[in-house]
C-alpha positions as CSV (number, residue, x, y, z in Angstrom):
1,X,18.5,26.0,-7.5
2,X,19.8,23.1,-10.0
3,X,18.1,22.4,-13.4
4,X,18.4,19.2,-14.8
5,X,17.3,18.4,-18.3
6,X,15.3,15.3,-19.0
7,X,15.1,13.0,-22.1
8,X,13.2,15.4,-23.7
9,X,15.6,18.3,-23.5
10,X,12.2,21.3,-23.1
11,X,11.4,19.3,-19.7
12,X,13.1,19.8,-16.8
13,X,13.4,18.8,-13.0
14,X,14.5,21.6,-11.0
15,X,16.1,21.5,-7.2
16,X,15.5,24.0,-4.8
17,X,18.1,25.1,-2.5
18,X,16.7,23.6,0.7
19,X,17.7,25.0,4.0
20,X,17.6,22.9,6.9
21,X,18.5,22.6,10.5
22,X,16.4,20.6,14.0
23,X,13.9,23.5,13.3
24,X,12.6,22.5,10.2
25,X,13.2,23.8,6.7
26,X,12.7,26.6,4.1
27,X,12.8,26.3,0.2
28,X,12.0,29.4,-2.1
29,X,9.6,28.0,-4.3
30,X,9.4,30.0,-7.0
31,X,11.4,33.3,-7.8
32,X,10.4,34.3,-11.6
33,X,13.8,36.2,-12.3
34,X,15.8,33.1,-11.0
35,X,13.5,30.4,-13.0
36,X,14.3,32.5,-15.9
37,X,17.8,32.7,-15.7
38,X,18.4,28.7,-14.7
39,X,15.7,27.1,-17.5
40,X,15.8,29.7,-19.9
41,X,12.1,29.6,-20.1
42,X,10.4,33.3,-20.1
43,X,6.7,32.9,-19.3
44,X,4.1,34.2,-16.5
45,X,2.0,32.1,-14.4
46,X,-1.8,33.0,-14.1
47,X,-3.1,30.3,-11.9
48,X,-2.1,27.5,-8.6
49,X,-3.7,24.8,-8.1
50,X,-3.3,22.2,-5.4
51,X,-4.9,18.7,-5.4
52,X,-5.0,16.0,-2.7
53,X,-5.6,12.7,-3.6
54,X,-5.7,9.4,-1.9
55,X,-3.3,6.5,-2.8
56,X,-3.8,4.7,-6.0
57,X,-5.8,7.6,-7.3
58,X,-4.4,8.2,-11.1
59,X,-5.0,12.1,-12.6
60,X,-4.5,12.4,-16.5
61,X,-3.2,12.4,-18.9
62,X,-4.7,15.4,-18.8
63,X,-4.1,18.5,-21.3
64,X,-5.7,21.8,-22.9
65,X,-5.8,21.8,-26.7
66,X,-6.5,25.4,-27.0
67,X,-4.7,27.6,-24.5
68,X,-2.4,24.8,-23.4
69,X,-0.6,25.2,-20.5
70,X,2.8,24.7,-19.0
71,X,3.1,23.3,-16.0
72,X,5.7,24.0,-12.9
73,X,4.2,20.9,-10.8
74,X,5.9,19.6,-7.1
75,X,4.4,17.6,-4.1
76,X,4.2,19.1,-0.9
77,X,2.8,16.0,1.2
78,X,3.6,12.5,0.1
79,X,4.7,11.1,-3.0
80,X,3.8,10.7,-6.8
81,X,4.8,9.1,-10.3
82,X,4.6,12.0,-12.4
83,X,4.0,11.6,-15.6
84,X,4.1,14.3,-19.1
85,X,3.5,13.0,-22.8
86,X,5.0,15.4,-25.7
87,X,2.1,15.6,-28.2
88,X,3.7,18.3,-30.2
89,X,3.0,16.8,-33.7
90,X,6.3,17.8,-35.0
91,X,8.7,17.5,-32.0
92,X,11.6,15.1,-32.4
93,X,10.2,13.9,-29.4
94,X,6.3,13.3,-30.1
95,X,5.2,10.5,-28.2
96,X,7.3,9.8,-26.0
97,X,7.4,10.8,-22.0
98,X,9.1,11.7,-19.3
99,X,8.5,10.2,-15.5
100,X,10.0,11.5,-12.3
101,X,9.4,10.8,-8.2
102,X,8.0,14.4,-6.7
103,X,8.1,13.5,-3.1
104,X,7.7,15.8,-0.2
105,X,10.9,15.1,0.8
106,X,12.8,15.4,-2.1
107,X,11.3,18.7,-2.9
108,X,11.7,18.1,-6.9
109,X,9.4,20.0,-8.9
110,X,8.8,19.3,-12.7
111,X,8.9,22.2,-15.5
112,X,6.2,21.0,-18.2
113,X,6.0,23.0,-21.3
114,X,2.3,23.9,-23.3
115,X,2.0,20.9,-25.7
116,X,2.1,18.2,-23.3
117,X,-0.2,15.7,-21.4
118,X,0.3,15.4,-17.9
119,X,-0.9,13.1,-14.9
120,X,0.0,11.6,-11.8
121,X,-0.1,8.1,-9.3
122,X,-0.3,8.9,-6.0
123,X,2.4,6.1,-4.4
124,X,1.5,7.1,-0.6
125,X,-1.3,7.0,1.1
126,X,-2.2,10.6,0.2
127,X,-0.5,13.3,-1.7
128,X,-0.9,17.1,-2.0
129,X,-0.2,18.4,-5.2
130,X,0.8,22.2,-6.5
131,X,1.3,23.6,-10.0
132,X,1.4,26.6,-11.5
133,X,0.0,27.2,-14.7
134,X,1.1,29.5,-17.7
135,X,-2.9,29.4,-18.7
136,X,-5.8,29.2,-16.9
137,X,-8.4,26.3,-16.8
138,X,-10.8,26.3,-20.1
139,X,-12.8,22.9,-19.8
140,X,-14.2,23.3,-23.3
141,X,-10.6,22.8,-24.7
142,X,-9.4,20.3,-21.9
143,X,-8.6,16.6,-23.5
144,X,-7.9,13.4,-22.0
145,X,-5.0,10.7,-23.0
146,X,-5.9,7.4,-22.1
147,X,-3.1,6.8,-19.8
148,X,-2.3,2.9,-20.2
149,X,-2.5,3.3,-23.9
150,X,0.0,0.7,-25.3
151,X,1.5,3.4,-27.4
152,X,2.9,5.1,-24.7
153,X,4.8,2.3,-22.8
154,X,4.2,4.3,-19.7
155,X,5.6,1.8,-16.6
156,X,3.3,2.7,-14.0
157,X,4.4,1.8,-10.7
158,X,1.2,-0.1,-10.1
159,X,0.7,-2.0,-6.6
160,X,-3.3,-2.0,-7.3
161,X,-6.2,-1.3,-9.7
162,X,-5.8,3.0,-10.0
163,X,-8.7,5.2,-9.2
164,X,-9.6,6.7,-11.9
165,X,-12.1,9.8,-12.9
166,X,-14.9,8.9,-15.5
167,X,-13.4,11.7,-17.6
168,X,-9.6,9.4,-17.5
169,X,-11.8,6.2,-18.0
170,X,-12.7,7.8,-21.3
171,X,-9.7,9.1,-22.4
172,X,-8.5,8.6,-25.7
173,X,-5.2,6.8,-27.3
174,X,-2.8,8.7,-28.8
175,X,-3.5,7.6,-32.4
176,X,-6.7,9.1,-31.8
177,X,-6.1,12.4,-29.7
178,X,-6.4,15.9,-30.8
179,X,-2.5,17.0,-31.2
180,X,-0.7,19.7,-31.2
181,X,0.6,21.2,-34.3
């Protein structure tokens, strides 16, 4: 496994040692006592999820403002521009994001830490999604980012108008969002 650290230092993009021959693959995943000793990060995961979502179709930015949750996200079919927002009030980084390819192929996942939004484009024409999660879901406390807010300066790799949820429709701009403090 390789770590590497992003712009903002808590976020990280970790490699799995891929295996590979004519047969096919394998890739461990997950392996709590190795996560631990390459991020540094100590935490337990409560729930997986796993999306699909056709292509075009934008998710987020999505967060929990009581019980947030951190995030070990990766693709397992197709390809997405993955997306996280720091909205830790008093982070040196508050504000600003991070963006990253998860591909199928390239196996990538992406370590998000509680105190961040997070969302996704699906580039291909479908993509299945996975994350773990340090909290489980609470939709009373779940917030939306708007996610072309000017603010942000995200660069989505827009080829066509993104599909959005009404709930991401609706989603409010960071001067207005509930932060963390």
């Amino acid at each position: 496994m390789k770590v590497i650290s992003c712009t903002i230092p808590d976020v990280l993009i970790i490699e799995p040692k891929v295996f590979g021959d004519d047969r096919g693959f394998f890739l461990e995943s997950f392996n709590q006592h190795r996560f631990k000793e390459m991020t540094g990060v100590s935490t337990t995961f409560v729930q997986d999820n796993h999306s699909r979502s056709a292509q075009h179709v934008l998710r987020g930015l999505h967060y929990q403002i009581q019980h947030p949750q951190g995030k070990l996200v990766r693709v397992t079919s197709g390809e997405v521009f993955d997306v996280c927002v720091d909205l830790r009030k008093h982070s040196a980084s508050f504000g600003q994001s991070v963006s990253v390819r998860l591909t199928a192929a390239n196996h990538k996942q992406l370590w998000i830490p509680p105190g961040f939004a997070h969302g996704f484009l699906v580039l291909s024409e479908s993509a299945e999604f996975l994350y773990k999660t340090t909290e489980y879901y609470a939709p009373e406390y779940e917030r939306s980012l708007l996610w072309n807010d000017p603010a942000l300066a995200i660069d989505w790799p827009l080829t066509a108008e993104p599909v959005l949820s009404a709930k991401d429709q609706a989603g409010l701009p960071l001067s207005q969002a509930e932060l963390f403090v």
